[in-house]
C-alpha positions as CSV (number, residue, x, y, z in Angstrom):
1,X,2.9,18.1,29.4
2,X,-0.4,18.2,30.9
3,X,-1.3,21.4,28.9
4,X,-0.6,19.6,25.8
5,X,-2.3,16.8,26.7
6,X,-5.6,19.0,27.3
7,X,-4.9,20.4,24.2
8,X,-4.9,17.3,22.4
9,X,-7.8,15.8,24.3
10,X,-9.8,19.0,22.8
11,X,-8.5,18.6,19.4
12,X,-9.7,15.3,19.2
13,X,-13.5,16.1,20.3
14,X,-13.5,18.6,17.7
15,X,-12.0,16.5,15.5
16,X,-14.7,13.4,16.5
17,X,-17.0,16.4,15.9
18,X,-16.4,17.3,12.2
19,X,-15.3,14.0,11.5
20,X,-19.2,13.3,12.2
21,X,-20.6,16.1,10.2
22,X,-18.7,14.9,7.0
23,X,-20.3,11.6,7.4
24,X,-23.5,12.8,7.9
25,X,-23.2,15.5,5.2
26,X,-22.7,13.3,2.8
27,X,-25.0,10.9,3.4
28,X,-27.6,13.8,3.5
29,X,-26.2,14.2,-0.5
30,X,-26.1,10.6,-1.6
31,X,-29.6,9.7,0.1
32,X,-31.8,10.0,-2.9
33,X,-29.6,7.7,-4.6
34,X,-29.6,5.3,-1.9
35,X,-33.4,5.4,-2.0
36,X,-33.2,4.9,-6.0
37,X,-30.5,2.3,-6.4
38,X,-30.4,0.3,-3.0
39,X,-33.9,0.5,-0.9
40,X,-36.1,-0.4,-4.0
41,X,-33.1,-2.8,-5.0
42,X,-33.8,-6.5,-4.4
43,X,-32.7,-7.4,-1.2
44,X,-29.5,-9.1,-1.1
45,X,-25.6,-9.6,1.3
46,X,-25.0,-6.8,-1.1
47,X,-27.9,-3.7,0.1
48,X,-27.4,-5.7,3.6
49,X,-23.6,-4.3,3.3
50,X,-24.5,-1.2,2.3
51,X,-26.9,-0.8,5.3
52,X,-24.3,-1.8,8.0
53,X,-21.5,0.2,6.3
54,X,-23.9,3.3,5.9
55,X,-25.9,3.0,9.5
56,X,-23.6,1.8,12.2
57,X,-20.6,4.2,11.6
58,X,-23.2,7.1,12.6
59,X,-24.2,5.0,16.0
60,X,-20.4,4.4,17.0
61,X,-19.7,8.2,16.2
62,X,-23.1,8.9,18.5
63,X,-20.8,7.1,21.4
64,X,-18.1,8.6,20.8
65,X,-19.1,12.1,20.9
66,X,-21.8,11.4,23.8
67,X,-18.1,9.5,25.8
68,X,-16.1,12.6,24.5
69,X,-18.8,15.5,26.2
70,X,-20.3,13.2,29.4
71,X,-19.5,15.0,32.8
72,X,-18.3,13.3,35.8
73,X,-18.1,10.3,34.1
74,X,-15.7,7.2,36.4
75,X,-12.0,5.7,34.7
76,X,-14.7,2.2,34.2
77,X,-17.3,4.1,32.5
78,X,-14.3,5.1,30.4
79,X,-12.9,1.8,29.5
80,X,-16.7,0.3,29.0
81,X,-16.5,3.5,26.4
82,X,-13.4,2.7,24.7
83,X,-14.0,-1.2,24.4
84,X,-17.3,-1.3,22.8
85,X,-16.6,1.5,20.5
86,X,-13.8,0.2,19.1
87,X,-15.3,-3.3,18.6
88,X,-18.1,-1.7,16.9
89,X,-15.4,0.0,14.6
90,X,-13.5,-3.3,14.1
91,X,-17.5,-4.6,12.5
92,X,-17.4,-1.5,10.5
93,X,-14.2,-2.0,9.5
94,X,-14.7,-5.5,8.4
95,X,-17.7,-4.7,6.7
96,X,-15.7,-2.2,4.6
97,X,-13.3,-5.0,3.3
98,X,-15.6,-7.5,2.4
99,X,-17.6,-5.0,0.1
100,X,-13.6,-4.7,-1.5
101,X,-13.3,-8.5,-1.6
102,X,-16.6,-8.7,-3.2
103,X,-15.6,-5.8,-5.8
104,X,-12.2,-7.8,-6.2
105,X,-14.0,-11.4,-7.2
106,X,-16.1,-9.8,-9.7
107,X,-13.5,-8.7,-11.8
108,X,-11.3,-11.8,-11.6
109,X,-13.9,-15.0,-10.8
110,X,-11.2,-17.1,-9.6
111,X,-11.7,-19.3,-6.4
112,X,-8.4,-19.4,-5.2
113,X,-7.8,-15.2,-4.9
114,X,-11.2,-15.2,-3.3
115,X,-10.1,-17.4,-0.4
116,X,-6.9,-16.0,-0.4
117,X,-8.6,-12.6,-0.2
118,X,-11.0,-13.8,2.4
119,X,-8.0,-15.0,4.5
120,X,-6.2,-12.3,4.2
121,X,-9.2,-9.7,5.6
122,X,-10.0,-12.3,8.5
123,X,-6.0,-12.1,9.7
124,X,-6.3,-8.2,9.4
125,X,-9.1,-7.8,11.4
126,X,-7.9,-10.7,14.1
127,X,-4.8,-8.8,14.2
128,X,-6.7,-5.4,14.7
129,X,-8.6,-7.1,17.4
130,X,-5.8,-8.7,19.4
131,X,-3.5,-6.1,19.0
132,X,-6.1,-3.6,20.2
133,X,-7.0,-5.5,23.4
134,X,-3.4,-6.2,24.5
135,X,-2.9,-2.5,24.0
136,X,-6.6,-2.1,25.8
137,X,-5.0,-3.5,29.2
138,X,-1.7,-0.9,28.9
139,X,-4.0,2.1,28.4
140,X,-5.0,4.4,31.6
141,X,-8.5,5.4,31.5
142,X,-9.8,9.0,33.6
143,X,-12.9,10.4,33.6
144,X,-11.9,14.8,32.9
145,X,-14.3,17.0,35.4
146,X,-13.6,19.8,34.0
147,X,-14.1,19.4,30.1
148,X,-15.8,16.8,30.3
149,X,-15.3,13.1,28.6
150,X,-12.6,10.2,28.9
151,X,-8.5,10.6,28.9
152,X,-7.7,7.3,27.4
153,X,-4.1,7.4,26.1
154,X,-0.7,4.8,27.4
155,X,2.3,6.3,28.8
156,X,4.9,8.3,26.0
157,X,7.4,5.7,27.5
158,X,5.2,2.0,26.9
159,X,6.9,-0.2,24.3
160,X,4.2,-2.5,24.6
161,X,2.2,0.0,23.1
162,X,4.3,1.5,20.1
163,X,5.0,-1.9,19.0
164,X,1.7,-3.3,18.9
165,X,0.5,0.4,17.3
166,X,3.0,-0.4,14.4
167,X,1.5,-4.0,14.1
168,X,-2.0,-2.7,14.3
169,X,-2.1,-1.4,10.7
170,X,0.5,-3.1,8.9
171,X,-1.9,-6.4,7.8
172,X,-4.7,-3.6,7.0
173,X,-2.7,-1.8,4.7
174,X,-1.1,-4.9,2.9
175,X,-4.8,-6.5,2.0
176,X,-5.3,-2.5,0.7
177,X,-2.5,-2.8,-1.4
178,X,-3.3,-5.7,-2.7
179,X,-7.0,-5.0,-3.8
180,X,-6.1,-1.9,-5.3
181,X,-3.0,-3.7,-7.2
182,X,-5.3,-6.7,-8.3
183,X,-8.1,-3.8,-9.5
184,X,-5.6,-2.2,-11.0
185,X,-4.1,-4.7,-12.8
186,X,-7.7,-6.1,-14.6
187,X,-8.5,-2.4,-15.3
188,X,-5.2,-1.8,-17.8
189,X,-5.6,-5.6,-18.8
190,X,-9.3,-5.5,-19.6
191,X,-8.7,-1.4,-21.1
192,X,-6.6,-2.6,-24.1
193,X,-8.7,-5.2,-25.1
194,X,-11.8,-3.4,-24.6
195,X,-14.4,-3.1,-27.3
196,X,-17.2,-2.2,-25.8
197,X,-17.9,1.9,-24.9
198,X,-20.1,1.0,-21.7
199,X,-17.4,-1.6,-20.6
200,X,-14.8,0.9,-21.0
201,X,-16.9,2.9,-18.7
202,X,-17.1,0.2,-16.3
203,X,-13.7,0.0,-15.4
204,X,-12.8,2.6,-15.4
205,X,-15.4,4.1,-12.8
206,X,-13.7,0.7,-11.2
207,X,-10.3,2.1,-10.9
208,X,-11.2,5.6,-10.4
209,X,-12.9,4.7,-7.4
210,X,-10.5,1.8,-6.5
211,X,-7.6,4.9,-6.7
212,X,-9.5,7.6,-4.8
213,X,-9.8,5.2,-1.9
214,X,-6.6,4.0,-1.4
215,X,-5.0,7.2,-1.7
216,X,-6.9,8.7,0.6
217,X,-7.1,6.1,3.2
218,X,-3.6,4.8,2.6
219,X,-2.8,9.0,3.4
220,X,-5.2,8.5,6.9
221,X,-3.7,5.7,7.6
222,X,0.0,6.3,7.5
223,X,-0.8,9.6,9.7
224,X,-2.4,7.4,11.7
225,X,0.6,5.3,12.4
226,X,2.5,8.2,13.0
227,X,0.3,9.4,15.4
228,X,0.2,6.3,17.4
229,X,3.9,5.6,17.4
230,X,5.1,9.1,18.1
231,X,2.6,10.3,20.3
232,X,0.7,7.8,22.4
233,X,-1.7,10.5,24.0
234,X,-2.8,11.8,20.2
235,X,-3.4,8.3,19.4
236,X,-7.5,9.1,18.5
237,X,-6.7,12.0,17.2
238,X,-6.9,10.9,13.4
239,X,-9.5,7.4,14.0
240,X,-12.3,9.1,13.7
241,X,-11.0,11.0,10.5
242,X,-10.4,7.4,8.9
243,X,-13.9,5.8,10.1
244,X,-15.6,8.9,8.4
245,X,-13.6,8.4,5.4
246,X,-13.9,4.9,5.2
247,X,-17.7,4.5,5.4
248,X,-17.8,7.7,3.2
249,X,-15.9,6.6,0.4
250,X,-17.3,3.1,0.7
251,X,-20.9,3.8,0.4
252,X,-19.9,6.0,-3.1
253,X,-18.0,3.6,-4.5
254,X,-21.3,0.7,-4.0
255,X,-23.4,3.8,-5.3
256,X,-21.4,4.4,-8.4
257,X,-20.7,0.6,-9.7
258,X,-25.0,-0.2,-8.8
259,X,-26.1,3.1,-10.7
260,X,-23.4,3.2,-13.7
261,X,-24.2,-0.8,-14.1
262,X,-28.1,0.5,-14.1
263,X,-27.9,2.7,-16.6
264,X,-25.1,1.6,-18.8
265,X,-26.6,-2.1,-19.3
266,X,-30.3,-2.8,-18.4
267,X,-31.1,-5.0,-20.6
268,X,-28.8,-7.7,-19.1
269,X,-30.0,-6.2,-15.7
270,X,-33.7,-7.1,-16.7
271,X,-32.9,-10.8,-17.9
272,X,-30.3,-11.7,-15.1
273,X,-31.4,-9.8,-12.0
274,X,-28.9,-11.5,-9.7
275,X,-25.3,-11.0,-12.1
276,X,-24.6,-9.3,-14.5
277,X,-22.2,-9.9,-17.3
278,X,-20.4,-7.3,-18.9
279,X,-18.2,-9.1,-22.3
280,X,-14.9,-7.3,-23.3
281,X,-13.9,-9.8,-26.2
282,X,-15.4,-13.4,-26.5
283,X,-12.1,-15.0,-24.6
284,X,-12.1,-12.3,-21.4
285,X,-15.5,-11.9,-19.9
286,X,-15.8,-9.4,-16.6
287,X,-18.2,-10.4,-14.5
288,X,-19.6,-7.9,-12.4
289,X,-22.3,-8.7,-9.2
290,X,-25.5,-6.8,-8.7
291,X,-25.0,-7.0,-5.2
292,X,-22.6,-4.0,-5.3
């Protein structure tokens, strides 16, 4: 058992590790279109989104690997570790959903799914957050001399602990669902009465985007569950795979909508700098923010 263990403690430091270069990498690639589309971009919650989602995920993955590769480190130096990383990754993680939200109320404009949407992210990340701190208190926290870093894990046995690491993810992946079905929905909706070529475009960079990201976090996030409930002690073994992902995928899909809007319509960008209106037919406007 304790071999294993080891063995998964190592896997997840180079997993932290590459998880961290993917991030990076590709924010190396996008970063002359962030400067084009997003630092000379009027300032708005929009580019303020964009900041957090791009920024902090680097700083919590600089904890994490400095908490991974620290020497002689105590069990407390451990737990102050794993709290405020994960609370930093709960911010992220928020951040993440309201830029889906956001993308959600500019196709539909209705009140009512906003809220409802709104409601629906603040119960996931409550739920994140509550279920992560009773789980906090059954963890056991020790410093490793001789590799270096933190064991954090709960015993194989703690029911406490598999229960509330099913619970963890299930309001997350409902409000996923549900953005992706609602984004869904509008694009096919909007698609057959479309007759504008750069609408066209629109939505469907809207649901090619909105289907690359739930696929692949809905895939991260089911092995993540697995993970947890089979295996408490690889239970961090796929996070930092997900946060990578996340903030990834995230910044494209804000890159893609703010640079295809740019280019496909700038007229309307030039005479309404704060929204933009994209017409499919007279009766069935899609409204589209700037902000994203």
């Amino acid at each position: 058992m304790a071999s294993k263990i080891l063995e998964t403690l190592l896997a997840t430091k180079y997993g932290t590790t590459a998880s961290a270069v993917l991030l990076l990498y590709d924010m190396a690639l996008t970063f002359n279109q962030e400067v084009e589309m997003v630092w000379k971009a009027r300032k708005s919650l929009g580019t303020t989104l964009f900041f957090l989602n791009r920024y902090l995920p680097p700083l919590v993955f600089i904890l994490d690997i400095y908490s991974q590769q620290a020497e002689g480190v105590s069990s407390e130096v451990c737990r102050s570790y794993q709290l405020s990383s994960t609370l930093l990754d709960m911010v992220s993680i928020s951040i993440i959903q309201a830029v889906l939200i956001m993308r959600t109320n500019a196709l539909y404009q209705n009140k009512a799914l906003f809220i409802t949407l709104i409601m629906m992210g603040i119960a996931s990340t409550t739920n994140m957050i509550c279920c992560f701190l009773v789980i906090f208190k059954q963890e056991f926290f020790r410093g490793l001399k001789h590799m270096g870093g933190c064991e954090v894990a709960c015993a194989p046995g703690n029911l406490v602990c598999r229960a509330l690491s099913t619970a963890f993810w299930i309001p997350f992946f409902l409000l996923e669902t549900v953005i992706f079905g609602l984004t869904a929905y509008k694009t096919l909706q909007s698609c057959r009465q479309a007759r504008s070529i750069g609408g066209t475009t629109i939505l469907k960079t809207v649901m090619r985007d909105g289907l690359l990201y739930y696929v692949v976090i809905a895939a991260v996030s089911l092995a993540n569950l697995m993970v947890w409930t089979m295996y408490p002690f690889a239970s961090y073994l796929t996070v930092t795979i997900l946060k990578s992902l996340q903030a990834t995928i995230c910044s494209r899909l804000m890159l893609n909508l703010r640079g295809l809007v740019g280019t496909t319509i700038p007229t309307q960008l030039d005479t309404q700098p704060a929204v933009t209106f994209v017409y499919f037919d007279s009766a069935h406007p899609i409204r589209t923010s700037e902000d994203l």
